[in-house]
N, C-alpha and C positions, 0 to 999 in steps of 0.2 A: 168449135171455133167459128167466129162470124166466116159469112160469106163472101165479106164483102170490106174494104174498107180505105180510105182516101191513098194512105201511103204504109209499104208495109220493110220495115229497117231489117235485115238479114246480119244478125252479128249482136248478142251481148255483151262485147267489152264496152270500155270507158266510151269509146268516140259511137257507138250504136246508141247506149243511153242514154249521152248527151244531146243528140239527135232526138227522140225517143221525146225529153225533154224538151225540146226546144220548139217542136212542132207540136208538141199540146200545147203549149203556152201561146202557141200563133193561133192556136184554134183550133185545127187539125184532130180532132177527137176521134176516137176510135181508130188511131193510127196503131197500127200494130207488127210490137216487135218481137223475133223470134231468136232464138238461142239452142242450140242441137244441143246444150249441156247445163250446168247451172251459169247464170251472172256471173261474168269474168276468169270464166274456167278454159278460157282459149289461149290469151297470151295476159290478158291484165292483171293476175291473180300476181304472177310471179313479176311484176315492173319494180324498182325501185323508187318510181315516183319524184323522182328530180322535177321543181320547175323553177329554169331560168326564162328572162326577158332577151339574155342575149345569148346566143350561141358562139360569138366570135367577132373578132377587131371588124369581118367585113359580115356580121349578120344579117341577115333580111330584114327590113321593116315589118313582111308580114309576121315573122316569129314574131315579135316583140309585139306586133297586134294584138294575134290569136292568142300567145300566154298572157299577156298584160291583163285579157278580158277572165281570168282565173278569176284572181281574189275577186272582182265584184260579185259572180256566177257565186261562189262560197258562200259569200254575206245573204244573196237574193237565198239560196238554198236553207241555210239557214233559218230566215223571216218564216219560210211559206212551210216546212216542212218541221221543224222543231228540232231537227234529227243534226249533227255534227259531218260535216260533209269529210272534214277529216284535212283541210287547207292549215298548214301550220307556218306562217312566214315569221322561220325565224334567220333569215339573213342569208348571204353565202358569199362564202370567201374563195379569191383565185392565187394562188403565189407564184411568184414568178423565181427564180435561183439562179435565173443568167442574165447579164445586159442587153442581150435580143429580148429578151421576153418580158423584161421590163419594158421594152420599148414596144411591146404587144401588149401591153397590157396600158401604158400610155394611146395607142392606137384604139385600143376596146373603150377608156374612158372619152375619148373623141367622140368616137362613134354612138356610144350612151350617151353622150349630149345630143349630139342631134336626135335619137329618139324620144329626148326625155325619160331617160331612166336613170333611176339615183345611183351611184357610184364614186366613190371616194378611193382617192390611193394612198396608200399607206406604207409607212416602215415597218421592219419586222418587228420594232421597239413598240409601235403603236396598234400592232395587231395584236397581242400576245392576252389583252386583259378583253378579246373574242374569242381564243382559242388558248386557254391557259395550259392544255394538257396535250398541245402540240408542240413538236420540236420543231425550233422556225431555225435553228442557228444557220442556214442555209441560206434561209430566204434573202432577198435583197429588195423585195417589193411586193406588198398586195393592193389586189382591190375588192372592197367592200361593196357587197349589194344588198342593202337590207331590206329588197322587196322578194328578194329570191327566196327559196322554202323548198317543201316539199308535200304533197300529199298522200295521205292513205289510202290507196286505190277500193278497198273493201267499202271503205265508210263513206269517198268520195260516190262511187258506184249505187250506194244504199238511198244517199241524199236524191240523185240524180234521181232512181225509179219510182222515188215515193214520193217524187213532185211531178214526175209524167203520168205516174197514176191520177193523183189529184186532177188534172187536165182532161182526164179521159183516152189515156192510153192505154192499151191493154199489153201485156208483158207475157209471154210464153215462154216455156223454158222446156228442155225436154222432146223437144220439136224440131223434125229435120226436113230441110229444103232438098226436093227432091227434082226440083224441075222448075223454072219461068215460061210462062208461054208468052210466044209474040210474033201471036198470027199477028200477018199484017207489015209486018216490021217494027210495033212497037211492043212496050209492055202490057199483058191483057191480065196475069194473071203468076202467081206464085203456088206450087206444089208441093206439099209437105205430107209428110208423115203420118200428120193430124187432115186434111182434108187441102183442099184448093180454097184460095183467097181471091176471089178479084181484086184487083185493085192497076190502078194506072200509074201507082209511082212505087219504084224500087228502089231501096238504095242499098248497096250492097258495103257493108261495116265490116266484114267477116276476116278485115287483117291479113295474117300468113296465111287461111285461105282465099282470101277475095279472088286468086286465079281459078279456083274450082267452084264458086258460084260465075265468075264472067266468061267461062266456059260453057254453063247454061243455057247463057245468051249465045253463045258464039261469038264472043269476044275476049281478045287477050288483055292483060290486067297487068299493068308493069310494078309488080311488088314481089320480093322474091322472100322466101323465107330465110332464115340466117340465125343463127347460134348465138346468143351471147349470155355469159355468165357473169353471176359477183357472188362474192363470198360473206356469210353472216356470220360475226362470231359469239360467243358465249357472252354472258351479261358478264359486265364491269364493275370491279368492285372499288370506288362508288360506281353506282351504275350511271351513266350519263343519261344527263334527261333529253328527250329527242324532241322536248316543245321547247326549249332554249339553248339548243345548241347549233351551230352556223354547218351547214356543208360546206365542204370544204372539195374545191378539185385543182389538179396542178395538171394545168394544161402539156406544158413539157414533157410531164412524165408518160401524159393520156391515164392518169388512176384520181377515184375518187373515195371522200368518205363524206357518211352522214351517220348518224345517232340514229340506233333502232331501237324501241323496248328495250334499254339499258346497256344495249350492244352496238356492235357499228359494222354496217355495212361498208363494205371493200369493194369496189369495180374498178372500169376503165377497159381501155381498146387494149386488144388483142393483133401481134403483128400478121397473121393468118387468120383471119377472119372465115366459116366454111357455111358455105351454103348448105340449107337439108331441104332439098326437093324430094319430096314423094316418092318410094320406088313403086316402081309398076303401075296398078291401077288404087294405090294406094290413098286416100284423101288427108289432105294435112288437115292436124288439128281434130283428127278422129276421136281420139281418147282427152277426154279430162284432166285439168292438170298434169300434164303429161309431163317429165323433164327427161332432158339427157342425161349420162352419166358423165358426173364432171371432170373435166380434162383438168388435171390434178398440175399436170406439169407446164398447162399453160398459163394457169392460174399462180404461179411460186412466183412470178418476179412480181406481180402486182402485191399480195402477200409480203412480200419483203421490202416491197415500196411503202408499206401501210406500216408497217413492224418500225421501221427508222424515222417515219414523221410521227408515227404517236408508240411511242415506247414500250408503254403499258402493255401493248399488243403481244410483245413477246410472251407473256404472262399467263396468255389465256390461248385456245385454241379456237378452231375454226367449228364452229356448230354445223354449218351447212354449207353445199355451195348450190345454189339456183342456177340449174346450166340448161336454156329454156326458149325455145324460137320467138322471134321478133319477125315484123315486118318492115322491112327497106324497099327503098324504089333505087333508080340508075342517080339520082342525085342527091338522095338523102331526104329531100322534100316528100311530104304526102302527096298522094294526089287524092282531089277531090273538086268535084262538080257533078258535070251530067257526061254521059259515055255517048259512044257512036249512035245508040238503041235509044230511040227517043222514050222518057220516062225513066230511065234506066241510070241511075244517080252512084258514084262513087265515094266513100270515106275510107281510103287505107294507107298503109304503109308509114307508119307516125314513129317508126320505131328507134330513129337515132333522135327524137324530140320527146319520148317519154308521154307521160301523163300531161305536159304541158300545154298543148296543143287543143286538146279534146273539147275544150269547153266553148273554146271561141271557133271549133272547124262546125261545133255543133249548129252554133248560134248561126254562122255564117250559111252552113247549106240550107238550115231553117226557112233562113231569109230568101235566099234564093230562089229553094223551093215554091215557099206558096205566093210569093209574091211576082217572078219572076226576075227578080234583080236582087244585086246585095250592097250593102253599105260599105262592104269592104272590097277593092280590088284583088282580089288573088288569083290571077290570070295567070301566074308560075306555076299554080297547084293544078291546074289544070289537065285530063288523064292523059289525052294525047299530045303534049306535048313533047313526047320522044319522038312521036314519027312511026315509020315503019319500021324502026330497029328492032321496037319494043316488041315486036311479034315474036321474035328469038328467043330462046330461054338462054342461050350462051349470053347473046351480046348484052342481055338484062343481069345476069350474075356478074360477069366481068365486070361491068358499071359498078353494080350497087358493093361489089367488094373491094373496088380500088375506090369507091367515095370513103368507107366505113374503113380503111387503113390512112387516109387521110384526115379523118374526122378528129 
């Protein structure tokens, strides 16, 4: 392993990659990124890969930034790499079944106008020849987004490393962070497994861990780890094709579906939501692909929400349930810039926004990084902005599990 090198990213998931990517293209060569396991074997492996522009009648501007900047990053990944980055926009559908939620979903099409994002509302009469093999008799209102989609985290993740290689990144995998020094008070140097790195810039990606590398430093990390499941079922006979078929989510209910490999992923919020901190001097995110054992019983009402909007369902069973930690902050938002520790840079906690985020927080810190400024305002994302609460591990869990019961 070099001795030596400009910036070194701590964390192979989507938003480390992106990164990873994003500063070789700036120039930054010989930036180097590490991984204690293989690509995407932390929390990305197991995402569903939703990506919307909006999140909600009162969504952020920067959502709608950072995802919006998706499909271009796809097409660019595309050009330079030849490789299928795995971006499939085919649409996504919201229904509404009450007269409140029509009028939320009136309030969402507002609010997509002022960002400029497409959005059409619809009768259940006029949705039915986008989703023919759902049961809409309920419905009383959708809205159509047909720039929403979803991405294959594997192929996304492939595109992304084999265009940071091209740049002059180098990719480690296999390799554990063992230490940051920072005589001095800032960043001098990264310790690993495989030998020490100087370098003067860190940014720590590492998700549901980022609080056990910002412990390193000596600094607390407001991202808490957190449980969430969805269920995949067996392939459909026909099977549905998952490159022309719309996801579909019913905010009311909090469940979602999309077309996977012939079959359809099931989620959505859970009204107990359970934090999994580390016992003892355990490290999150030790083991590879690692899941939990699916909570069977908190899984049946979303199951039985999927079974009565698409019928079929009853028909077939459940293949798997992905019961698998994510990363959450106190408000739902990522955070990401620079930390207390001069050089010492943030990307985490993306985990109630998906795969959707990754490509523009990439772009974004990119910029920042070598430049010293960014094109984009995200001043929300910012890591201290909680304060000194966030030092707490209680008043961090309490937060980020009354945001994700609200979500």
């Amino acid at each position: 392993m070099g001795a030596s090198a400009p910036a070194v990213i701590i964390g192979g998931g989507v938003i480390g990659c992106s990164l990873a990517y994003h500063l070789g293209r700036a120039g930054w060569r010989d930036t180097v990124l590490l991984e204690q396991h293989e690509l995407t074997e932390g929390t990305t492996w197991h995402t569903a890969g939703f990506v919307t522009a909006m999140r909600g009648p009162d969504g952020p501007a920067w959502h709608t930034r950072l995802a919006g900047y998706l499909p271009a990053l796809a097409a660019t990944l595309r050009a330079e790499t030849g490789q299928d980055p795995g971006w499939r926009p085919v649409g996504g559908l919201r229904l509404a079944l009450t007269h409140a939620h029509v009028d939320e979903l009136r309030r969402l099409a507002r609010r997509a106008d002022e960002l400029g994002v497409p959005l059409e509302l619809r009768g259940a009469s006029a949705t039915m020849g986008l989703a023919p093999r759902l049961d809409l008799a309920d419905v009383q209102a959708a809205a159509w987004l047909p720039g929403e989609g979803f991405v294959r985290p594997k192929d996304f993740v492939n595109a992304l490393t084999a265009g940071a290689r091209t740049h002059g990144v180098h990719i480690r995998t296999g390799v554990r962070v063992t230490g940051l020094d920072t005589t001095g008070g800032a960043v001098r140097a990264v310790h690993t497994s495989d030998g020490v790195i100087e370098t003067p810039v860190v940014v720590n990606a590492a998700g549901a861990a980022a609080g056990a590398i910002g412990a390193l430093a000596g600094i607390g990390v407001p991202v808490v780890p957190v449980l969430h499941q969805y269920g995949v079922t067996e392939v459909l006979h026909p099977a549905l094709d998952a490159d022309r078929t719309p996801t579909c989510r019913v905010p009311e209910q909090q469940f979602y579906l999309r077309a996977a490999n012939g079959a359809v992923i099931v989620g959505g919020s859970r009204p107990d939501p359970r934090a999994v901190w580390p016992a003892g001097d355990a490290e999150p995110l030790a083991k590879a692909r690692e899941l939990a054992e699916p909570d069977e019983a908190a899984f049946a009402p979303l199951w039985e929400l999927a079974q009565r909007r698409m019928p079929e369902l009853a028909r077939v069973r459940l293949a798997k349930i992905m019961h698998g930690v994510e990363a959450y902050t106190p408000d739902g938002a990522p955070v990401a810039g620079p930390t207390t520790v001069p050089g010492l840079w943030i990307a985490a906690g993306g985990g109630l926004h998906g795969m959707a985020l990754a490509g523009g927080l990439g772009r974004h810190l990119a910029e920042w990084i070598t430049t010293g400024t960014s094109t984009w305002d995200l001043a929300a994302l910012l890591p201290d902005r909680f304060g000194p609460p966030a030092a707490t591990r209680d008043w961090l869990t309490t937060r980020a599990l009354d945001t994700l019961r609200r979500a």
